[in-house]
N, C-alpha and C positions, 0 to 999 in steps of 0.2 A: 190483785191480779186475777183475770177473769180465768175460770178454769177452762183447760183445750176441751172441744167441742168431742163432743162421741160420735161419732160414722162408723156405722157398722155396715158390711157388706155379706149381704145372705147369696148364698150359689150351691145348686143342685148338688154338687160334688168340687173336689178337691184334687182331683188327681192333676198329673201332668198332662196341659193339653196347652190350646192356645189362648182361651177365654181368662183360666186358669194362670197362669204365667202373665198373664197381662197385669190380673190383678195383684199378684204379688207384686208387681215391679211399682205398680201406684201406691197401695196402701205403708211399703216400706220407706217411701220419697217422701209423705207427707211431714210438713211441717208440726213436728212434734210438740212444739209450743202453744200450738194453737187449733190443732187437730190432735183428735186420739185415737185411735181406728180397731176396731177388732172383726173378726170374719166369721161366721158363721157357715155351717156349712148342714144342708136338710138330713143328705145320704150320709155317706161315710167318710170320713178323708183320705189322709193317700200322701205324696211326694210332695206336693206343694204344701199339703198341712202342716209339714215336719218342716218344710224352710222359714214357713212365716211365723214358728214357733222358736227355733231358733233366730229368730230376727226379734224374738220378745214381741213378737203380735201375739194377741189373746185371742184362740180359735174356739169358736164351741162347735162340738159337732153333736146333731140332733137323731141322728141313725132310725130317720123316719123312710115313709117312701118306699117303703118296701112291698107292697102291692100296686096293683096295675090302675085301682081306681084314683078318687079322689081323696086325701090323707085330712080329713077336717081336725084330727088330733095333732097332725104338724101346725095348722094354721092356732091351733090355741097353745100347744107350746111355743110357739115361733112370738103370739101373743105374749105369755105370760115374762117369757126370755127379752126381751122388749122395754119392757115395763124394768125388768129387776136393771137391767145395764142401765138405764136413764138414755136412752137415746136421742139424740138431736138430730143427724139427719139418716134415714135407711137408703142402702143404696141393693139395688139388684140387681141378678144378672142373669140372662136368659130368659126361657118363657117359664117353667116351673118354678123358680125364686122370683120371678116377678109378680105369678100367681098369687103363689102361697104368702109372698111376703107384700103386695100393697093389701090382701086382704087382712096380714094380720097388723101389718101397720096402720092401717083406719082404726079397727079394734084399740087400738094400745096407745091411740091418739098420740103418736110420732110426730114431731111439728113439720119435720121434710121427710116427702116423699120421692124419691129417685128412681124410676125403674133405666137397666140400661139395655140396649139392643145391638147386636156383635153380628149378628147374621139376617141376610135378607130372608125376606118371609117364601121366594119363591124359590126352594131350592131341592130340587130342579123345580116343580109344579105350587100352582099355587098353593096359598095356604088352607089348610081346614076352617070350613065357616065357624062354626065352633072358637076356634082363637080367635078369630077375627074381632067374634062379635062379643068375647071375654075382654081383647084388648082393647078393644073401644068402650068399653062399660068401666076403666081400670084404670081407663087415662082421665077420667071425672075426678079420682083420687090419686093426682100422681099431681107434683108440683112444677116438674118437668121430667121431659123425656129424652134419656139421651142414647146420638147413634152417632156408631163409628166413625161412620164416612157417610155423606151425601148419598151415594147411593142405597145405605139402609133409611136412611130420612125418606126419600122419595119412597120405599115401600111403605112405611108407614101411613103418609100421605094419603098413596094408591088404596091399598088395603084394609085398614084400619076407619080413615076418614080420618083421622087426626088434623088439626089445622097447623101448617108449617111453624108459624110460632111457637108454637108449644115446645116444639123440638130442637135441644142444644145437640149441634154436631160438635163431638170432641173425638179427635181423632186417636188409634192407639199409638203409641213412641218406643220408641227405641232408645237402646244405651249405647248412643252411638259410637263413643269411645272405644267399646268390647269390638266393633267389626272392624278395626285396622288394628290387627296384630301385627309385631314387627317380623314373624316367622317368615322365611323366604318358600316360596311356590314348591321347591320339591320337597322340601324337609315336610311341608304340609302334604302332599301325596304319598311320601312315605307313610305317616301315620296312619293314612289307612288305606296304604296298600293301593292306592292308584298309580296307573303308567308315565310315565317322567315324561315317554316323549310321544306322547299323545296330545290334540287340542281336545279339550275336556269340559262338556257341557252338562253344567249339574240341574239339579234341582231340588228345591226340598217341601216334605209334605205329605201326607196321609197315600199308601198307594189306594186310593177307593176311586171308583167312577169322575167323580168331581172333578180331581185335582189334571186330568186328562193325558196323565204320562204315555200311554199308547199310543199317540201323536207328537209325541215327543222323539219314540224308537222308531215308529215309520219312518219320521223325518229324515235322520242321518244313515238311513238302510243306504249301500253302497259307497257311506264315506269313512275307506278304509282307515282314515289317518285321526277320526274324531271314534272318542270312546264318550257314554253316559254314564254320569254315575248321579244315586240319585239316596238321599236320606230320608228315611221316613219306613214305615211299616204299615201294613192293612191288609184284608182281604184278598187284594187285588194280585198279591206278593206271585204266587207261582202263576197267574197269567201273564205277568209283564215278563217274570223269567223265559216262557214258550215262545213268546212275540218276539223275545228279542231274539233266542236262540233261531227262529223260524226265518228272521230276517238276517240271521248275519252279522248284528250288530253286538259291539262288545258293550255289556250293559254292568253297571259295579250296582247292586243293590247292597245297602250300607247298613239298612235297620235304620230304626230311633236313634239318634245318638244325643247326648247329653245334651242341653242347652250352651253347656259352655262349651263344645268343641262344633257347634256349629260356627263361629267366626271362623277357624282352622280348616273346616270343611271349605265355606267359600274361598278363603285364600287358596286353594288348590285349584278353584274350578279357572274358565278364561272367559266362559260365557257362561250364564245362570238365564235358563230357559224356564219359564213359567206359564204353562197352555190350560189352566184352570177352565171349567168350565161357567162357573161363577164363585163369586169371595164376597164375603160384607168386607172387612177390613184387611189383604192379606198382609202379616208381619212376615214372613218368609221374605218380599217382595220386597219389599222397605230395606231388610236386613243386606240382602244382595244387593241392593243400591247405594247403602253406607258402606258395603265395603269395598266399593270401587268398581263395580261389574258390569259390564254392559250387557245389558237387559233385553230379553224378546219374550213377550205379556200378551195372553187374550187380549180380545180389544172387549171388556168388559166394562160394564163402569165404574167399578170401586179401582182395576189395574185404571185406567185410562183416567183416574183421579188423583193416582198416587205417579205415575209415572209423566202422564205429560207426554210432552217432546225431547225426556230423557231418556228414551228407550227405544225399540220397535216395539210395535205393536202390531199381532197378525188374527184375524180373525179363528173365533173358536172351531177346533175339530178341522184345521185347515194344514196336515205334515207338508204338504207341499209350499207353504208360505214360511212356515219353519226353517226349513231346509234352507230356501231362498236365502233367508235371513241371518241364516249359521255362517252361510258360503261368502255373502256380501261382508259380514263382518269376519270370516278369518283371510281374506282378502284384501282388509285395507287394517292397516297397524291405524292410522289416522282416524278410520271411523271408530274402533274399538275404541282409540284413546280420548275422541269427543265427547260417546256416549257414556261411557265411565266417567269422566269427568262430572258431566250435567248432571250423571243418577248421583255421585257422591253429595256432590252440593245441594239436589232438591232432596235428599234425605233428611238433612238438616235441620229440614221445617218441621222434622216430627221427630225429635227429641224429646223422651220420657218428659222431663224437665218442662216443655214445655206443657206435655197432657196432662203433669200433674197441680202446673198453677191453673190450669183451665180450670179442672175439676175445684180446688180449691175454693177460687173467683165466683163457679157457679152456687158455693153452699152458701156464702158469706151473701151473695146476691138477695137468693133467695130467703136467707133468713132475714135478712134486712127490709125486702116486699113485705113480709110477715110481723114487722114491726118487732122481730127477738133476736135483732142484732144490732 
């Protein structure tokens, strides 16, 4: 019997985020028989370290990185760690593990090379020439290149020069079982503390410029009978509390909350409102559409790739298109229950399950191009 294959995935850090979490949900799904997967990690680790150790994944962490230049002892540890696991294929993530790790994967003669990309290059402005002209010098030594959604492929495209082939999109997945819990709507507003008889428009997500929740609270400014409550922490936290209090509006800011009590979070919301200002892949987005929700999304192109004609869609930085779209849907029980319908069922397409035979499909592929499979 042939021994399961090694995939290692090198990433900047480990903590809880969304790159982070994605990869935990793939590397623990893989087929154990035939895949063996361990993580590495350059910085330090953190919450997602301690799960996929308890999940019996083998993490190394390298606790490089620690100054501001270029770390060329990462790349020759990152080297020699390479070498000692016996690696089969590397996979990356981000632009710092994709860096550090195709250069140290040439060095270590890895037979696949995988870098991955989760976020578009312009965000907001374009990218540093600098990357630009690394990532195209990087994709000579990469076997493929994979992005989340179409819409990070097209930056690469743009930016990079990369030729589309080169590029698998695999999109990220959801467990979509976890987002219909059987809890009923108020037992889930009790938890945390929201209004029973309020129409309650969530959202969830980093509070930073980005994510564009201050168009979210202009929106329902004078709709006494709609409250926002919104999960997530950042920066942004005590400007969105002034806005809101400025406007009138009753605003629930919730923090972070756990990964796992985000399903219970949606079961409480009626509409889950998303005014992003751009996303490579948003799972937030996905997740409120497996659990039933009907949906109002920037009209950007990662939302406008995952949504479809299962949501609204209103242009970015637009409250007054929001609004509109709050008021049309708590107005018709019919349209609520159309587009909740359509979001549950195009959610479907992106089940973990399926992201993680892709990924699979793609190693077995390419070792097979390569004549070592």
């Amino acid at each position: 019997m042939k021994r399961p294959l090694k995939v290692l995935h090198l990433i900047t850090g480990l903590s809880s985020g969304g790159v982070e979490n994605m990869l935990y949900k793939v590397v623990t799904r893989y087929d154990r028989e035939r895949f063996n997967p361990v993580v590495c990690c350059i910085k330090s680790g953190g919450a997602v370290a301690e799960s996929l150790k308890a999940e019996g994944i083998g993490v190394i962490m390298m606790n490089r990185m620690r100054g501001h230049g270029f770390d060329w002892r990462a790349v020759l540890e990152i080297q020699r760690m390479l070498k000692q696991v016996s690696v089969d294929v590397l996979r990356t993530h981000q632009y710092h593990a994709n860096l550090y790790g195709r250069i140290a994967g040439r060095l270590a003669g890895v037979p696949v090379i995988i870098p991955s990309f989760h976020n578009l290059y312009r965000s907001p402005d374009k990218p540093k020439m600098h990357r630009r002209l690394i990532n195209r010098f990087l994709a000579s030594w990469s076997d493929r290149l994979v992005a989340v959604s179409d819409a990070v492929a097209d930056d690469i495209v743009r930016y990079d020069g990369i030729r589309r082939e080169r590029i698998r999109v695999i999109h990220n997945g959801i467990v979509i079982e976890d987002f219909r819990p059987s809890i009923k709507k108020a037992k889930a507003r009790e938890v945390f503390g929201l209004p029973e008889k309020r129409w309650i428009v969530g959202s969830v997500g980093r509070l930073t410029p980005q994510k564009g929740h201050e168009f979210m609270i202009k929106a329902v400014k004078g709709l006494k009978e709609v409250a926002l409550a919104i999960a997530g922490d950042g920066p942004l936290r005590r400007r969105l509390k002034e806005v809101a209090h400025k406007e009138g509006v009753e605003c629930y800011l919730l923090g972070t909350l756990d990964q796992k009590k985000i399903p219970l979070f949606l079961k409480a919301l009626d509409i889950f409102c998303f005014p992003s200002l751009w996303e490579g892949m948003p799972s937030a987005l996905l997740e409120a559409m497996a659990s039933g929700l009907p949906v109002i999304a920037t009209r950007i192109s990662s939302n406008m790739e995952i949504v479809g004609n299962a949501g609204i869609l209103v242009d970015t930085g637009a409250p007054e298109e929001i609004r509109d779209s709050i008021e049309r849907l708590m107005g018709s029980e019919e349209m609520r229950k159309n587009y909740a319908e359509q979001a549950s069922k195009k959610a479907e397409r992106f089940s973990i399950e399926n992201t993680v035979r892709e990924y699979e499909n793609l190693y077995l592929e390419v070792l097979k191009e390569k004549g070592l499979q």
